[in-house]
C-alpha positions in Angstrom: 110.9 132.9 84.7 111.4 129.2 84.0 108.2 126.9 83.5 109.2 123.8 85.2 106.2 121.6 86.4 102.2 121.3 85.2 101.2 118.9 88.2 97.2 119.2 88.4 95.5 121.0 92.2 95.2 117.7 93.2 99.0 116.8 93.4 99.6 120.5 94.1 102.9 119.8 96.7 102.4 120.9 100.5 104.6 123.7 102.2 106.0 121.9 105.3 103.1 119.3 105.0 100.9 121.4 107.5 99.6 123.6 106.1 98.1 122.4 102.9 94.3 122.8 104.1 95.2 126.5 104.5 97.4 127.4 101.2 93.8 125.5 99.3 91.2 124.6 100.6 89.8 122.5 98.0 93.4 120.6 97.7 91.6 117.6 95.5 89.1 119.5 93.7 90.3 120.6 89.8 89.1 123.8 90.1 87.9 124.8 86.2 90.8 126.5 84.0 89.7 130.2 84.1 90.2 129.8 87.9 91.0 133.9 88.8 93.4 132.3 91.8 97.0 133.1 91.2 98.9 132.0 94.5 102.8 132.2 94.7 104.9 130.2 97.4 108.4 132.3 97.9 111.8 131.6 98.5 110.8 127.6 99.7 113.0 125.4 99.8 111.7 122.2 97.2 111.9 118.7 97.6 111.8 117.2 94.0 111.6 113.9 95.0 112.8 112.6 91.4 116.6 113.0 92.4 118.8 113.5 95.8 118.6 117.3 96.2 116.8 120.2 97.7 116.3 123.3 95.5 117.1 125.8 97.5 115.7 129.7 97.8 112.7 129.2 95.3 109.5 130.4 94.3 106.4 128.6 92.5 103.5 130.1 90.7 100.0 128.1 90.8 97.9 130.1 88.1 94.5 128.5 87.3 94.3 125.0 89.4 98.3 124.1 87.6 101.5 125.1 89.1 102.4 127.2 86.1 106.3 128.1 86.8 108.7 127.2 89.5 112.3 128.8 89.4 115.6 131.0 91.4 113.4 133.1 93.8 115.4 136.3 92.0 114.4 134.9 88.9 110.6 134.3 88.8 108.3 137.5 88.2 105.2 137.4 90.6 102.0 138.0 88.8 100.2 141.2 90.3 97.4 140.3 92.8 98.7 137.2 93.3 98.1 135.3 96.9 101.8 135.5 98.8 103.0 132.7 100.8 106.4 133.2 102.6 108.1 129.5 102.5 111.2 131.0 103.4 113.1 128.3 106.1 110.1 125.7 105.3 110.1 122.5 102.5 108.0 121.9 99.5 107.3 118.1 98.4 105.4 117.0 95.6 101.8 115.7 96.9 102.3 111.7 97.8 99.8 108.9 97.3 99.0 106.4 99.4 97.7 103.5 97.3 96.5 101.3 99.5 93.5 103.2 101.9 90.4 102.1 103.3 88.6 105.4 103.6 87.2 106.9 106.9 85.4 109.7 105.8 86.4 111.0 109.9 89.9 111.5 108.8 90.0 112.9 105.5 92.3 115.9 106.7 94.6 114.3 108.2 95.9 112.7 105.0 96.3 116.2 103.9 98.0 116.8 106.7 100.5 114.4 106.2 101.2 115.6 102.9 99.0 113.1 101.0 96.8 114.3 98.0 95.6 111.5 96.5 94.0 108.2 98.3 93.2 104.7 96.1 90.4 103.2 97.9 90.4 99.4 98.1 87.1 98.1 98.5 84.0 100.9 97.8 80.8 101.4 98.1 78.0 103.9 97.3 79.2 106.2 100.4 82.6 106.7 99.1 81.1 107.5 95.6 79.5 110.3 97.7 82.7 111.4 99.8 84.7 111.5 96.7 81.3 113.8 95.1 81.7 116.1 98.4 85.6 116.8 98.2 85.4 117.0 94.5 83.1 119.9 94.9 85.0 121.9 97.8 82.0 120.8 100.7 85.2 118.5 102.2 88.6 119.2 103.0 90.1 116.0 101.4 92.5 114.3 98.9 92.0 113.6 95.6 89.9 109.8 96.0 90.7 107.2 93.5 88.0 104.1 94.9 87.6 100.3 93.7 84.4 99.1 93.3 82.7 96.2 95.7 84.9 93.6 95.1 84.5 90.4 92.8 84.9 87.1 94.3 82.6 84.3 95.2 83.4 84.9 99.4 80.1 85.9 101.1 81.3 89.3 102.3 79.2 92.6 103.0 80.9 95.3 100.4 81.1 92.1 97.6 79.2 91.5 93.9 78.7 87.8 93.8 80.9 86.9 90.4 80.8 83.2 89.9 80.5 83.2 86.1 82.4 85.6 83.4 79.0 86.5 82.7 78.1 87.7 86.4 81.7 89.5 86.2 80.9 91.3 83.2 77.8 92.7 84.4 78.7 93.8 87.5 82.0 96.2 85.3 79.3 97.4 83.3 77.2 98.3 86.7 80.0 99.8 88.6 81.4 101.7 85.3 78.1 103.3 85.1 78.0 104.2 88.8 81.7 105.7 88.0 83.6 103.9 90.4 87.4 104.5 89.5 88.8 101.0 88.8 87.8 97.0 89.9 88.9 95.2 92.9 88.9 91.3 92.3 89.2 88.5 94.9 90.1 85.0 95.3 88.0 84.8 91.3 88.4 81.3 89.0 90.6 82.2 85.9 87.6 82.0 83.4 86.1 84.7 85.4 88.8 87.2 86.1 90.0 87.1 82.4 86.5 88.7 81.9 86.9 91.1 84.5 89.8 92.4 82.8 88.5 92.2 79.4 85.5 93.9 80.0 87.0 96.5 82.3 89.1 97.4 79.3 86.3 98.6 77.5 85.3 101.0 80.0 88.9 102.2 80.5 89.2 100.9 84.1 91.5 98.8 85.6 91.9 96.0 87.4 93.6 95.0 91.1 93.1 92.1 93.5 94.7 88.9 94.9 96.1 86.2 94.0 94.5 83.1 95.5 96.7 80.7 97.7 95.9 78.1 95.3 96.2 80.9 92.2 99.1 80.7 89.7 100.8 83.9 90.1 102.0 83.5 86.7 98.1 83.4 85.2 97.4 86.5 87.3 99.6 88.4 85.5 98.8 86.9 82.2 95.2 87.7 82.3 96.4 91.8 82.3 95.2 92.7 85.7 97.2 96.1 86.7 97.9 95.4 90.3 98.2 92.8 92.7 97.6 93.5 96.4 99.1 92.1 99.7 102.7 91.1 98.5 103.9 90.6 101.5 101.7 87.8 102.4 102.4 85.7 98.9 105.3 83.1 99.8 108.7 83.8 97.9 108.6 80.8 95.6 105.6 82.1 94.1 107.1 84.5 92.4 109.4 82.8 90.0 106.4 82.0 87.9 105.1 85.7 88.0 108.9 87.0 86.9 108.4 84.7 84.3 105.5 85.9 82.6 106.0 89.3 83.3 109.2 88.9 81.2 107.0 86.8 78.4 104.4 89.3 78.6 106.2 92.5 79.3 103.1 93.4 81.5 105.0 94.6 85.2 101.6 94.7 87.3 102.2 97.5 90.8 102.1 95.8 93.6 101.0 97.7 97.0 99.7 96.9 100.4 100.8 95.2 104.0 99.6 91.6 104.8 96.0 91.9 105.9 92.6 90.6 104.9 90.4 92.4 102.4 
């Protein structure tokens, strides 16, 4: 038996992306570590998805919510009791993630269906606190939900907290960290204010994504330590010479996600 992989329920990979709902129910729940559930997928062919290959004729063992060993289908000893799912002629991927979501709570499946496992939320709201709650605790088939708070910016907007001063910024990260939203969306914010966003996100261990204003330096968005910018696509090309540049003086590489699009 060879241990290979450790990835978490919620990234557990999906046999032939349709039927993940079946093989576990609770996909983005972390069921606790006594877990009795021992379920192993046999002679699958794997998808690794960190090289150019497929693994061929394998089997994986998920023990306790963790995929626990993974190895030659002759090879790999499967536990007694254990839950038996013939992947024979069928593919095994790692879970994906689509980063850039904004949730309808109709269609939660269907990113399951489609082999996704875990969902970042742009812009949040109470609601998706409690659809996050509901998968979390098996009462929704779902991925694993990753959701931004309201976002900061001074635009009148519906889903919004008003953040014209760093003072209004750091109140509403200490609000939303309480309410345990998952990290802090930021739009279109003055650079006085965003550099307290991301300061005082730090100390809650959250991060920090938005955009860039049109009039914004690119450069000073990536200085101020925010994690991710949003909406490449719809930044013009020159702007980004004064990004490289302080991502090489900083050695901060901010992700970057997301199709042109409003908010």
């Amino acid at each position: 038996m060879r241990n290979a992989f450790a990835w978490p329920l919620g990234a557990v990979p999906t046999v032939g992306f349709l039927t993940i709902a079946l093989v576990f129910p609770r996909a983005a729940s972390h069921p606790p570590p006594n877990d009795p559930v021992t379920t192993a997928i046999t002679h699958v062919n794997i998808v690794p998805m960190d090289r150019d290959t497929v693994l061929q004729d394998m089997t994986l063992i998920v023990r306790g919510g963790r995929i626990a060993a993974l190895g030659r289908a002759d090879d790999v000893a499967i536990p007694d009791g254990a839950r038996m799912i013939d992947g024979a002629g069928r593919y095994l991927t790692p879970g994906l993630v689509d980063a850039h979501v904004h949730l309808d709570s109709t269609a939660m499946s269907m990113y399951l269906v489609h082999g996704i496992t875990t969902v970042r939320n742009m812009v949040g709201a109470p609601s998706d606190l409690r659809l996050r709650e509901h998968v979390n605790r098996g009462a929704l088939v779902g991925p694993t939900v990753r959701t931004a708070t309201p976002y900061f910016t001074t635009q009148p907007s519906e889903l919004m907290w008003y953040a014209d001063t760093p003072e209004r910024a750091r109140a509403g990260v200490r609000r939303f960290a309480h309410e345990g939203y998952d990290w802090i969306k930021v739009v279109r914010l003055d650079d006085d204010v965003l550099q307290a966003v991301v300061d005082e996100a730090r100390k809650f261990g959250l991060s920090v994504g938005g955009h860039v204003d049109t009039e914004q330096s690119f450069g000073r968005f990536v200085e101020s330590g925010i994690d991710s910018w949003e909406h490449l696509k719809s930044s013009p090309p020159r702007r980004f010479r004064d990004a490289g540049r302080a991502m090489r003086s900083s050695q901060r590489w901010p992700i970057g996600s997301g199709p042109p699009a409003s908010p």
